[in-house]
Biopython code that builds the backbone (N, CA, C, O; Angstrom):
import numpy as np
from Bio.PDB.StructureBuilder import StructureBuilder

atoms = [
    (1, "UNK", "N", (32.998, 52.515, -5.517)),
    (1, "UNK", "CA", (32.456, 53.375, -6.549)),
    (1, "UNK", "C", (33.322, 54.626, -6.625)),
    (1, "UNK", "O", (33.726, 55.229, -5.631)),
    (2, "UNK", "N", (33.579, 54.974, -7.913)),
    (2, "UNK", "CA", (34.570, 56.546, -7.910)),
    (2, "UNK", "C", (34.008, 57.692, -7.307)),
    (2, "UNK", "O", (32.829, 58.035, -7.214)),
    (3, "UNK", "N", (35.064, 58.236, -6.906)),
    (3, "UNK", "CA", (34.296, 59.355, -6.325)),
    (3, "UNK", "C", (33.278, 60.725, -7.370)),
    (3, "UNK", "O", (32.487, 61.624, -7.085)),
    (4, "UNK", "N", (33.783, 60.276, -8.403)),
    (4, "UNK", "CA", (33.323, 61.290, -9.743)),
    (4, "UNK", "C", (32.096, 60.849, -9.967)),
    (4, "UNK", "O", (31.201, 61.681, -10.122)),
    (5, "UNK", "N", (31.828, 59.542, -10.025)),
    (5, "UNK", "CA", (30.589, 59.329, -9.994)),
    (5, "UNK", "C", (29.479, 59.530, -8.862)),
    (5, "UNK", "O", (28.345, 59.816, -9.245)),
    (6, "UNK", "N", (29.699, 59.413, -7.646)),
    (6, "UNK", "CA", (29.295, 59.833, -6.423)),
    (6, "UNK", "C", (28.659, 61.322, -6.896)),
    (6, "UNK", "O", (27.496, 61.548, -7.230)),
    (7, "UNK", "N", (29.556, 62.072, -6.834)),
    (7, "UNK", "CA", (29.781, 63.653, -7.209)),
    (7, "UNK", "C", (28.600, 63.917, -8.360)),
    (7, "UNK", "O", (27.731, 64.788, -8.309)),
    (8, "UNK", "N", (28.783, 63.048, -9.282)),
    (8, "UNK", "CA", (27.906, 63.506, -10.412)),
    (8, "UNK", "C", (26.450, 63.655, -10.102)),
    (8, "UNK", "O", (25.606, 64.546, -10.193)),
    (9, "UNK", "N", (26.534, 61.780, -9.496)),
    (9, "UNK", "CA", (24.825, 61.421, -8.876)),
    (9, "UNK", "C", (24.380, 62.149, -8.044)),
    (9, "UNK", "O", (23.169, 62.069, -7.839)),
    (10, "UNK", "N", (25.157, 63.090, -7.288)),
    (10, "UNK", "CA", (24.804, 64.042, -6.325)),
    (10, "UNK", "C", (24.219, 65.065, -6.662)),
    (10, "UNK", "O", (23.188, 65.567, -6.214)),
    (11, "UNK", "N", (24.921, 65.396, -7.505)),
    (11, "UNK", "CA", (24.840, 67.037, -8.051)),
    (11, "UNK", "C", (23.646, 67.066, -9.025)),
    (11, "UNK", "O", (22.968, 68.090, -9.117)),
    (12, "UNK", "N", (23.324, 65.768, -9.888)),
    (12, "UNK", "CA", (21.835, 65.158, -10.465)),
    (12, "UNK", "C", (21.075, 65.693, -9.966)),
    (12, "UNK", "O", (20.476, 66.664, -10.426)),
    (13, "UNK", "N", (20.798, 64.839, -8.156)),
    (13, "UNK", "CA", (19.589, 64.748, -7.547)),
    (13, "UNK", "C", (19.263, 66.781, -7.034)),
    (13, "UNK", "O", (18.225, 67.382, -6.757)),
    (14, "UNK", "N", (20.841, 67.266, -7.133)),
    (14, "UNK", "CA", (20.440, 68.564, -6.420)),
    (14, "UNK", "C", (19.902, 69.710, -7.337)),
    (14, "UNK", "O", (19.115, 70.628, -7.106)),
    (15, "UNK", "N", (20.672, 69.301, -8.581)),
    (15, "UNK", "CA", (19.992, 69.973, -9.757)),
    (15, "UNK", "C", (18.432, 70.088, -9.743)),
    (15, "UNK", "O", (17.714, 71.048, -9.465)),
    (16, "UNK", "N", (17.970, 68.124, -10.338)),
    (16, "UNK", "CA", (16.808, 67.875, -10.509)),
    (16, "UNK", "C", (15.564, 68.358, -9.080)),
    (16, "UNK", "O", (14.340, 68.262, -9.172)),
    (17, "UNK", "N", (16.233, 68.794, -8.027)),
    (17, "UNK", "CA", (15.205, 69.152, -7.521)),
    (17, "UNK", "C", (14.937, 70.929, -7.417)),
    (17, "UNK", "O", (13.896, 71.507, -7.105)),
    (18, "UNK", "N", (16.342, 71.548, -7.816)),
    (18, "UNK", "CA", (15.680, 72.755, -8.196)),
    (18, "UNK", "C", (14.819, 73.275, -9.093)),
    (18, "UNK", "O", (13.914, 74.097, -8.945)),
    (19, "UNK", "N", (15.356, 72.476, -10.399)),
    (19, "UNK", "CA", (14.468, 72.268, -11.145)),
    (19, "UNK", "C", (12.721, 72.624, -11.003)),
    (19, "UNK", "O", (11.941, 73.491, -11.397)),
    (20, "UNK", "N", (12.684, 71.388, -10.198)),
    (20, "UNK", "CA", (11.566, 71.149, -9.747)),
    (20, "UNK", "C", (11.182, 72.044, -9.301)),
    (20, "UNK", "O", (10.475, 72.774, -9.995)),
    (21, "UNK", "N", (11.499, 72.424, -7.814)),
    (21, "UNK", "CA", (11.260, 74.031, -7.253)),
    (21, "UNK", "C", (10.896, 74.850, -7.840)),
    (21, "UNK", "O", (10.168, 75.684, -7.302)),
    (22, "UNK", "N", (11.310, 74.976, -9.431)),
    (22, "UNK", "CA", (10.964, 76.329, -9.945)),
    (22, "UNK", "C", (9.197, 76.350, -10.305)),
    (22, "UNK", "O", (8.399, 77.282, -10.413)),
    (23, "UNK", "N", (9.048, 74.821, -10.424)),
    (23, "UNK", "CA", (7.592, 74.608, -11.434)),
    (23, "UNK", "C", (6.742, 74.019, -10.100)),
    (23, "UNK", "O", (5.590, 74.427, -9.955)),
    (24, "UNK", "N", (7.357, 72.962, -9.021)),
    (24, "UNK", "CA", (6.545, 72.840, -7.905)),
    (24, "UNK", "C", (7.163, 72.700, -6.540)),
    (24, "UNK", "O", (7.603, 71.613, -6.168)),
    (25, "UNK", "N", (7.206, 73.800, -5.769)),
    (25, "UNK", "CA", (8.177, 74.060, -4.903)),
    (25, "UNK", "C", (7.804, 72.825, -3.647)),
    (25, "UNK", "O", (8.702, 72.385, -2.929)),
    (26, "UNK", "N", (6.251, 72.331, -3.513)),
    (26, "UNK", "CA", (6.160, 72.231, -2.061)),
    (26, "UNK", "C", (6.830, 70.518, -2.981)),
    (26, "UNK", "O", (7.998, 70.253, -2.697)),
    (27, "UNK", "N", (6.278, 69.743, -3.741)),
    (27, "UNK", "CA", (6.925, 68.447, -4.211)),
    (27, "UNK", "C", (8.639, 68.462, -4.404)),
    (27, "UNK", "O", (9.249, 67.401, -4.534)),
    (28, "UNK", "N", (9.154, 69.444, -4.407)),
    (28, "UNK", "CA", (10.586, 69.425, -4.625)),
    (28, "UNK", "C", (11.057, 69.426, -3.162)),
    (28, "UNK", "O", (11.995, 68.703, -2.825)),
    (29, "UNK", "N", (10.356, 70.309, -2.195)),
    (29, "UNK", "CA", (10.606, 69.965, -0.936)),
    (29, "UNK", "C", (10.476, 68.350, -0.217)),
    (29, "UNK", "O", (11.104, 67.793, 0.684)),
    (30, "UNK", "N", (9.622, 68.037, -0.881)),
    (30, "UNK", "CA", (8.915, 66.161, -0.757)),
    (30, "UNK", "C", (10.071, 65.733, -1.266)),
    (30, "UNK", "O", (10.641, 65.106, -0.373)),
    (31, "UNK", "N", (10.637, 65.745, -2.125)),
    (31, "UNK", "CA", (11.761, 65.136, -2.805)),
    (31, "UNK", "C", (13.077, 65.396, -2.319)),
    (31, "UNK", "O", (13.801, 64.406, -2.213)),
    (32, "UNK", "N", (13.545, 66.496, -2.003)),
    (32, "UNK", "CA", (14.314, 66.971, -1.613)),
    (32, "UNK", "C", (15.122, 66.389, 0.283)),
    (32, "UNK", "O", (16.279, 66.292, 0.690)),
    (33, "UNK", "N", (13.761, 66.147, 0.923)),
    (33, "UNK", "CA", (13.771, 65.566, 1.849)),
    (33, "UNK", "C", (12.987, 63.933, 1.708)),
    (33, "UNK", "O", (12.210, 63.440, 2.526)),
    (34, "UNK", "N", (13.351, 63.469, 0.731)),
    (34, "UNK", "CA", (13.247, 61.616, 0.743)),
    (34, "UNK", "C", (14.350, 61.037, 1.358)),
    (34, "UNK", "O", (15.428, 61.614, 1.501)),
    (35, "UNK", "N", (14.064, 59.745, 1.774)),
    (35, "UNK", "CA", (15.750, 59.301, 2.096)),
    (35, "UNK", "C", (16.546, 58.860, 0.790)),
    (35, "UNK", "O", (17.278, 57.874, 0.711)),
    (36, "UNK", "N", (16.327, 59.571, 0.006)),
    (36, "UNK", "CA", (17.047, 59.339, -1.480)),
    (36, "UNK", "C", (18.575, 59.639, -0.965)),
    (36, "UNK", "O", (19.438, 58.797, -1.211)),
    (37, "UNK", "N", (18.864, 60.658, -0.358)),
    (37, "UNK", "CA", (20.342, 61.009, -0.352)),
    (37, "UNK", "C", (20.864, 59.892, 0.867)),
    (37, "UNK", "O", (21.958, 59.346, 0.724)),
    (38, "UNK", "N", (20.138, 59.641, 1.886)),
    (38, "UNK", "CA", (20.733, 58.619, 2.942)),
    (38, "UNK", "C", (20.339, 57.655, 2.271)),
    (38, "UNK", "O", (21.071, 56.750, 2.670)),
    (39, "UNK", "N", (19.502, 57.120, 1.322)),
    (39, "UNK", "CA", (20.035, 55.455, 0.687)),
    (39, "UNK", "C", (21.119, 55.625, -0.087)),
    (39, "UNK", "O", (21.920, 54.692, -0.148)),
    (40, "UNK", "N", (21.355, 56.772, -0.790)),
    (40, "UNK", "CA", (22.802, 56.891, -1.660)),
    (40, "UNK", "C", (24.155, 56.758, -0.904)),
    (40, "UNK", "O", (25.228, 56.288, -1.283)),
    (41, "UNK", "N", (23.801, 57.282, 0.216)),
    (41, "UNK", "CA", (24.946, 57.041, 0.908)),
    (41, "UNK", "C", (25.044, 55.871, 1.971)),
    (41, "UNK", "O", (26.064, 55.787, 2.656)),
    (42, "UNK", "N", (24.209, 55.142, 2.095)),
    (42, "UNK", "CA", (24.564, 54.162, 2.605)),
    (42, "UNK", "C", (24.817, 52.855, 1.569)),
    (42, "UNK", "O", (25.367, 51.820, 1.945)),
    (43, "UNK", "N", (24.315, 53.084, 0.184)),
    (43, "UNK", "CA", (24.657, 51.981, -1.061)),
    (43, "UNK", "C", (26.953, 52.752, -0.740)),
    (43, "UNK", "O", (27.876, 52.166, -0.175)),
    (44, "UNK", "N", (26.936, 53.863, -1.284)),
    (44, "UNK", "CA", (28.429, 54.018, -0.940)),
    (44, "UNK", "C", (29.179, 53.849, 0.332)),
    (44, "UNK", "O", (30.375, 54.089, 0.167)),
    (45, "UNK", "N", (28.851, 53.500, 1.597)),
    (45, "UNK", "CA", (29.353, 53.314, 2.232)),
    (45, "UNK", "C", (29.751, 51.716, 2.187)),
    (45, "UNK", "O", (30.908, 51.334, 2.013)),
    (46, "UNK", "N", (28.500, 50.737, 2.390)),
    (46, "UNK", "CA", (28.651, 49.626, 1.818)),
    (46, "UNK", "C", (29.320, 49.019, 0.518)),
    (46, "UNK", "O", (30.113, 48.081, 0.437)),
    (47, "UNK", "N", (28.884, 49.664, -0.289)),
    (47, "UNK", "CA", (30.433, 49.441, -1.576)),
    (47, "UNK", "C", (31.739, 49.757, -0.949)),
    (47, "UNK", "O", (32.673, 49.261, -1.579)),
    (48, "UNK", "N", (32.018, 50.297, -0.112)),
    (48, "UNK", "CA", (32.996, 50.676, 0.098)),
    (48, "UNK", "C", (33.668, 49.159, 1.418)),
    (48, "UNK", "O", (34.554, 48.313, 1.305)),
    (49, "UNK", "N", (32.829, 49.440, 2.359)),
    (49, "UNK", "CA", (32.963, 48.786, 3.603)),
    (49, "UNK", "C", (31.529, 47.696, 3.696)),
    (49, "UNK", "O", (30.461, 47.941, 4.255)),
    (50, "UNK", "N", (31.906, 46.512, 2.989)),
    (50, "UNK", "CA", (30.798, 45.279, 2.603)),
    (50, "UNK", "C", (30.565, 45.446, 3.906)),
    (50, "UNK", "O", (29.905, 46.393, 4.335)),
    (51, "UNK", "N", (31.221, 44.307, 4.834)),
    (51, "UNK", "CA", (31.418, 43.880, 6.230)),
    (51, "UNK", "C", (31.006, 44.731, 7.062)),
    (51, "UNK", "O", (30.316, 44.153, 7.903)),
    (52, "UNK", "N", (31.102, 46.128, 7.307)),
    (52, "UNK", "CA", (31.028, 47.109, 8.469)),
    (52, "UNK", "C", (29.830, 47.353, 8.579)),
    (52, "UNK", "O", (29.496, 48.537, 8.516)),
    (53, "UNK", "N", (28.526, 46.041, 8.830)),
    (53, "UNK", "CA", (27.223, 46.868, 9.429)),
    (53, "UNK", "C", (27.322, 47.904, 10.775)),
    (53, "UNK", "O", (26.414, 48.589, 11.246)),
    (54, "UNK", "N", (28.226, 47.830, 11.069)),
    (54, "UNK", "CA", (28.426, 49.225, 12.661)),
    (54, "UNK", "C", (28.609, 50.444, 11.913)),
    (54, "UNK", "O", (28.131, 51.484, 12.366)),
    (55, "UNK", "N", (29.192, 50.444, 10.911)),
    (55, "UNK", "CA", (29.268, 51.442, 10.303)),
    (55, "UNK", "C", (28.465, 52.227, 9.729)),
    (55, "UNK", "O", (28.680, 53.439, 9.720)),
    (56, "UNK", "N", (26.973, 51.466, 8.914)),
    (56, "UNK", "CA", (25.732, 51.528, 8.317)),
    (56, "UNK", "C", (24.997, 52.111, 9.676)),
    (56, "UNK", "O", (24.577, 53.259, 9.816)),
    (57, "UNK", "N", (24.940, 50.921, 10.749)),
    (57, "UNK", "CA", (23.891, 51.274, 11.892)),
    (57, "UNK", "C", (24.744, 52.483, 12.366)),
    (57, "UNK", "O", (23.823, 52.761, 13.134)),
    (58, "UNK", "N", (25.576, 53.372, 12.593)),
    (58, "UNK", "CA", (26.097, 53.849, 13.417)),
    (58, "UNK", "C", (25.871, 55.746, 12.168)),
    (58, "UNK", "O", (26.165, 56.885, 12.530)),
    (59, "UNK", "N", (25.430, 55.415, 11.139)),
    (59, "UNK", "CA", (25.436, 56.500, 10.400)),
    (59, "UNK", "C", (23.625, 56.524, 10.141)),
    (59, "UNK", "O", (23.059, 57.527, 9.704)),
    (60, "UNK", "N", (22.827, 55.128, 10.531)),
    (60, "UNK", "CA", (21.375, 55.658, 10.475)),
    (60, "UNK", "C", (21.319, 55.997, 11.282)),
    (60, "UNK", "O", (20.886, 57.148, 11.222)),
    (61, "UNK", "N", (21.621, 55.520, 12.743)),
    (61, "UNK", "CA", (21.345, 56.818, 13.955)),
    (61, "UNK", "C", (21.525, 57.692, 13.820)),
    (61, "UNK", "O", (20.679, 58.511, 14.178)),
    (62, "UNK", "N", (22.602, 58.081, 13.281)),
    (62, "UNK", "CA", (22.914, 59.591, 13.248)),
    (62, "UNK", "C", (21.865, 60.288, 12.376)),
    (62, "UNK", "O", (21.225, 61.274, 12.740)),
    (63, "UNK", "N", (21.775, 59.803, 11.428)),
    (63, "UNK", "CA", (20.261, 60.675, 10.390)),
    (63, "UNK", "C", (19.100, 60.216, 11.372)),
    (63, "UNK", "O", (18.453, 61.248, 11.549)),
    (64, "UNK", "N", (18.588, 59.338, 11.999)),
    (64, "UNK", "CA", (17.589, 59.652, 12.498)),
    (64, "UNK", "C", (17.451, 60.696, 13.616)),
    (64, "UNK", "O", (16.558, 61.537, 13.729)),
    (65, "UNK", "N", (18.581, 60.468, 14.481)),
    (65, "UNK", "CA", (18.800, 61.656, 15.157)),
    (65, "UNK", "C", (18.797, 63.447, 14.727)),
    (65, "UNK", "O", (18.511, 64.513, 15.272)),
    (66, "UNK", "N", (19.284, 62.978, 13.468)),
    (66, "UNK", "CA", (19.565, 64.728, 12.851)),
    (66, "UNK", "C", (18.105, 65.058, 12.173)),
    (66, "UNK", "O", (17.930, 66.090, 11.525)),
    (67, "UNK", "N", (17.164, 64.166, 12.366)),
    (67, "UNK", "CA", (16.029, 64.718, 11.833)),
    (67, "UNK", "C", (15.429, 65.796, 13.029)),
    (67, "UNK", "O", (14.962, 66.864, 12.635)),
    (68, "UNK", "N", (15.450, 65.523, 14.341)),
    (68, "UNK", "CA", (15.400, 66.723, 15.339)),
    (68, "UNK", "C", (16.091, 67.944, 15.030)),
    (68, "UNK", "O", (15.369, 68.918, 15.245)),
    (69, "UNK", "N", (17.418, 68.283, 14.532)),
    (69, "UNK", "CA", (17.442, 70.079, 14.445)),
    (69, "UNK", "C", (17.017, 70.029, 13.021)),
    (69, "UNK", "O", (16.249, 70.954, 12.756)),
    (70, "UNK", "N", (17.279, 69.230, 12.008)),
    (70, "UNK", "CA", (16.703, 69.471, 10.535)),
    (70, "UNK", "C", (15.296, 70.105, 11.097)),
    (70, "UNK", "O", (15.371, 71.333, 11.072)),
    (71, "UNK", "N", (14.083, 69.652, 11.578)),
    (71, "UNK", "CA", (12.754, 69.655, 11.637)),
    (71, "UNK", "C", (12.623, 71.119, 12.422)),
    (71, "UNK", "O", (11.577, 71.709, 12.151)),
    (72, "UNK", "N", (13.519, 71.806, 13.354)),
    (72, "UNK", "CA", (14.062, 72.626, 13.836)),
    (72, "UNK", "C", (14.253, 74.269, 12.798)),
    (72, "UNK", "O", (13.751, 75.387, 12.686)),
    (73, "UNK", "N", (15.443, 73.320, 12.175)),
    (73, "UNK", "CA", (15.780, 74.360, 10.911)),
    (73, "UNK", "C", (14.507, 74.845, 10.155)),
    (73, "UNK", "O", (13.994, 75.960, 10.062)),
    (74, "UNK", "N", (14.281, 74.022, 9.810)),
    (74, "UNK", "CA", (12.878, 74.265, 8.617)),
    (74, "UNK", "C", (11.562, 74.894, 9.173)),
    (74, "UNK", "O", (10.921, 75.774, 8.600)),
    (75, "UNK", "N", (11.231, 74.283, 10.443)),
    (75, "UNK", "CA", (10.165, 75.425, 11.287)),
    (75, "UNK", "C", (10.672, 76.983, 11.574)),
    (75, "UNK", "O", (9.991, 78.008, 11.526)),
    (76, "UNK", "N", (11.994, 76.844, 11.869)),
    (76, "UNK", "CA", (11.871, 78.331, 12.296)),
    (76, "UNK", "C", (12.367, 79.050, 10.991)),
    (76, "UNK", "O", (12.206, 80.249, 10.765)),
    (77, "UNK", "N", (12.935, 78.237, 10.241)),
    (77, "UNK", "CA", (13.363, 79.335, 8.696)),
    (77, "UNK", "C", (11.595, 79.288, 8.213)),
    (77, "UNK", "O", (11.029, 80.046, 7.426)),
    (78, "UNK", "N", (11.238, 78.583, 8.684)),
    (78, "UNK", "CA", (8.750, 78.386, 7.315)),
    (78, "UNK", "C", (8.564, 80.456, 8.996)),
    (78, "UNK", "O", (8.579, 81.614, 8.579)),
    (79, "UNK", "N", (8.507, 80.292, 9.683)),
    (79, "UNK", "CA", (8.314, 80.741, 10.874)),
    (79, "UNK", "C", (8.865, 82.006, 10.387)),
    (79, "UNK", "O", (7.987, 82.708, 9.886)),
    (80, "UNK", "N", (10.355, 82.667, 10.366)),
    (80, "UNK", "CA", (11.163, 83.548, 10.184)),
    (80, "UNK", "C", (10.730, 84.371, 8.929)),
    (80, "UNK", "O", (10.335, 85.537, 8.890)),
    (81, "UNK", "N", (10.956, 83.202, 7.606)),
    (81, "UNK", "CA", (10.078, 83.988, 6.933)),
    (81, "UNK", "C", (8.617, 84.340, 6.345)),
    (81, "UNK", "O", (8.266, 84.904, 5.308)),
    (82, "UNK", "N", (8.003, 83.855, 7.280)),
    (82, "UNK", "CA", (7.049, 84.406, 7.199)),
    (82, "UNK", "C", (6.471, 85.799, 7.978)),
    (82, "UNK", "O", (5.697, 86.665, 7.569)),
    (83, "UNK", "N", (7.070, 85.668, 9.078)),
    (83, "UNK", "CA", (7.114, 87.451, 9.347)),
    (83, "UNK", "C", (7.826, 88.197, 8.521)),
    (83, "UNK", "O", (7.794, 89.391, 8.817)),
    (84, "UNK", "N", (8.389, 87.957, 7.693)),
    (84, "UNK", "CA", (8.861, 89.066, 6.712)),
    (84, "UNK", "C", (10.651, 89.014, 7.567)),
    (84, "UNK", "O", (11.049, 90.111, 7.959)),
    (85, "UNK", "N", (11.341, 88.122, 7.739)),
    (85, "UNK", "CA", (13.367, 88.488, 8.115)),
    (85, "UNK", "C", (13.383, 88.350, 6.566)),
    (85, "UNK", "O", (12.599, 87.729, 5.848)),
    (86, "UNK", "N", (14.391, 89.029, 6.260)),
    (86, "UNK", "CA", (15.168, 88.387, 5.363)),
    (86, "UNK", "C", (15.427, 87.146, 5.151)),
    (86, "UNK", "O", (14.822, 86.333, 5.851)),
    (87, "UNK", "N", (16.136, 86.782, 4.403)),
    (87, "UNK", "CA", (16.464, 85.877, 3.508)),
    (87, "UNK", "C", (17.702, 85.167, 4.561)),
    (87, "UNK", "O", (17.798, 84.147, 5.244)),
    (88, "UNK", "N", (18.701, 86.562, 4.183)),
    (88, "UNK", "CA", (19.933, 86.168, 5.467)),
    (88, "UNK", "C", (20.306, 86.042, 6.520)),
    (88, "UNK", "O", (21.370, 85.545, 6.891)),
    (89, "UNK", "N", (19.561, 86.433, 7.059)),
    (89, "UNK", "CA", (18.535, 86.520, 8.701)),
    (89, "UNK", "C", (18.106, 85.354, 9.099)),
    (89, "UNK", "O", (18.284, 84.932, 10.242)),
    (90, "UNK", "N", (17.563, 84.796, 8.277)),
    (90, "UNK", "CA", (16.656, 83.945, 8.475)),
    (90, "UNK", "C", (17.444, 82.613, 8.086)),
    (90, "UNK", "O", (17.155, 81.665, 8.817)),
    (91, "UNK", "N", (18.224, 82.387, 7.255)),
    (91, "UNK", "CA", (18.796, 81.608, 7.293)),
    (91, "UNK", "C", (19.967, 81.147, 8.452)),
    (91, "UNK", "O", (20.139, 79.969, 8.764)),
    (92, "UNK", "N", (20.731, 82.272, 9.028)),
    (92, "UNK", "CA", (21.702, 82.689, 9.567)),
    (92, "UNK", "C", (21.735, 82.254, 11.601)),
    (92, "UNK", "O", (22.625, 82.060, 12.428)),
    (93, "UNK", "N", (20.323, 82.279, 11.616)),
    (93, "UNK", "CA", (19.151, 82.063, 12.787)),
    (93, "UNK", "C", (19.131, 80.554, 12.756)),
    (93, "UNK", "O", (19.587, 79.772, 13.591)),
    (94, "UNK", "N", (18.486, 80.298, 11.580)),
    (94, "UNK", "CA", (17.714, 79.099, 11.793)),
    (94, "UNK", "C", (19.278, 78.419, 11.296)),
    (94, "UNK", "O", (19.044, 77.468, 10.551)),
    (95, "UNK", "N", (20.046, 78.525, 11.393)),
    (95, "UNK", "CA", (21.193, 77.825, 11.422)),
    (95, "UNK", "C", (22.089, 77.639, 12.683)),
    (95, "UNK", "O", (22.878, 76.711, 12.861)),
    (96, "UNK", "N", (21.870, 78.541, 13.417)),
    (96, "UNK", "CA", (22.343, 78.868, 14.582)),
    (96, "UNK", "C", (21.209, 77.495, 15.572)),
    (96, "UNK", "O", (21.577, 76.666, 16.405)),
    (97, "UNK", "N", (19.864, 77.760, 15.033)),
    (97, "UNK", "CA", (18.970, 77.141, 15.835)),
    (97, "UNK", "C", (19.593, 75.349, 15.239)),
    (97, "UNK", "O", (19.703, 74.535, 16.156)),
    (98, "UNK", "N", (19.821, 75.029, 14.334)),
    (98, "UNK", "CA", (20.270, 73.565, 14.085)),
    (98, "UNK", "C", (21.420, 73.285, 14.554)),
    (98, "UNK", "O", (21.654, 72.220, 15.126)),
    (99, "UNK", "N", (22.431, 74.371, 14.337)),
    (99, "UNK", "CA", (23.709, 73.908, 15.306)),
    (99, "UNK", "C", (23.658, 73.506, 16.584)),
    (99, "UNK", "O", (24.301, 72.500, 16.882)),
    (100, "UNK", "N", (22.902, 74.189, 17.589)),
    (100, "UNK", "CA", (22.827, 74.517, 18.783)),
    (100, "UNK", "C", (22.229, 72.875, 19.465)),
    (100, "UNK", "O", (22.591, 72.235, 20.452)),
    (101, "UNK", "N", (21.120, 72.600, 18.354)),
    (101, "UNK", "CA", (20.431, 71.349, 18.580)),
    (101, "UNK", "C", (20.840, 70.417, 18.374)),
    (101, "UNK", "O", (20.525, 69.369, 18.938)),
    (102, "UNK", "N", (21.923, 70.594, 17.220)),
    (102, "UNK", "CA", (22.522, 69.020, 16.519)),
    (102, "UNK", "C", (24.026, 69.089, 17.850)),
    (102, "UNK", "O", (24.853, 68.178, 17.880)),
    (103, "UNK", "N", (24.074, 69.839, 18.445)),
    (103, "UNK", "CA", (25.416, 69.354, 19.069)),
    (103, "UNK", "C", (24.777, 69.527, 20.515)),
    (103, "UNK", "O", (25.672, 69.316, 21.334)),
    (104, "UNK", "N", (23.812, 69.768, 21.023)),
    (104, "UNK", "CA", (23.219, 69.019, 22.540)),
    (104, "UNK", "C", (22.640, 67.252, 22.030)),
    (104, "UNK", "O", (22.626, 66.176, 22.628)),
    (105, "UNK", "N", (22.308, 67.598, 20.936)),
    (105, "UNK", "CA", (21.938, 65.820, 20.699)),
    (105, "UNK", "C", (23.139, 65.127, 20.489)),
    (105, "UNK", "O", (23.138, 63.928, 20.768)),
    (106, "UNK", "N", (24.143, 65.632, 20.061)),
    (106, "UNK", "CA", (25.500, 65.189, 20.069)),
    (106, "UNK", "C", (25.992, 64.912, 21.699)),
    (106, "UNK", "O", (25.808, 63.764, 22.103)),
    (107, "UNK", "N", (26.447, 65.644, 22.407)),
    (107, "UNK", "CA", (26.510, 65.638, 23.464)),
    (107, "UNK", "C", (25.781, 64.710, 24.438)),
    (107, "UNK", "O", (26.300, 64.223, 25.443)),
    (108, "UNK", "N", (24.037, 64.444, 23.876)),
    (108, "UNK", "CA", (22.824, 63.611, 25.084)),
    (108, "UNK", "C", (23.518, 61.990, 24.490)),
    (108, "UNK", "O", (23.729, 60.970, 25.146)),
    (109, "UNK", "N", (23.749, 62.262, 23.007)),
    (109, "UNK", "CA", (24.140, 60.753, 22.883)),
    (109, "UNK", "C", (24.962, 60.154, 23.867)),
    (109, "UNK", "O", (24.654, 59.142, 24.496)),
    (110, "UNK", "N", (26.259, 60.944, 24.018)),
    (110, "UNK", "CA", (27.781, 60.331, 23.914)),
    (110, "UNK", "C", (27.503, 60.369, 25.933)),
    (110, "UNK", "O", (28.161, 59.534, 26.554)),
    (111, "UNK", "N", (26.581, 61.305, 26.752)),
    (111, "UNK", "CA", (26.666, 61.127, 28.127)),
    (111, "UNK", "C", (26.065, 59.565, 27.983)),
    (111, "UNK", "O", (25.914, 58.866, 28.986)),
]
sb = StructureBuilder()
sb.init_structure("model")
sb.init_model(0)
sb.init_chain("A")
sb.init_seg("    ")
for serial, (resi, resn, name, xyz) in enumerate(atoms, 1):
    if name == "N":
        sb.init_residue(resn, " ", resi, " ")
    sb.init_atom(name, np.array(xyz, "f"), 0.0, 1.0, " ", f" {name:<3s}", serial, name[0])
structure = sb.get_structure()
């Protein structure tokens, strides 16, 4: 599949859920976090690489795994701002808090 098209369908789903956000924030969050973007990318990986189920299984672990600092991120950014941090603060944190997590789970894998 071209990559322009990839790009487009992407930028669709990221649009259409701000969109959304503006009129219903907590369903755009529902949407936003579907496995809509990991079935998109595993239909392109497979177009790409028919044959390579290691490749498929070896990229759902990884999203199931990354749902631990994602779930991470999002508690302490719902958490952060709700005491009143900023915006940039709070993002800046709770990014620090997903890095920190996504690369000890990186690390627990590979021991």
């Amino acid at each position: 599949m071209p990559f322009v098209i990839k790009l487009i369908v992407t930028n669709i789903v990221i649009i259409g859920c701000v969109q959304l956000g503006k009129k219903l924030p907590s369903v755009a969050g529902l949407v936003a976090t579907m496995p809509i973007t990991t079935l998109a990318v595993l239909l392109w990986l497979h177009a790409e690489k028919p044959s390579d189920n290691g490749l498929l299984t070896d990229y759902t672990r990884g999203v199931l795994w990354g749902i631990v600092p994602t779930a991470l991120f999002f508690g302490s950014t719902m958490i952060f701002l709700k005491r009143g941090l900023s915006l940039n603060t709070t993002l800046s944190v709770s990014f620090v808090v997903w890095l920190s997590t996504a690369a000890l789970l990186q690390w627990l894998l590979k021991w």
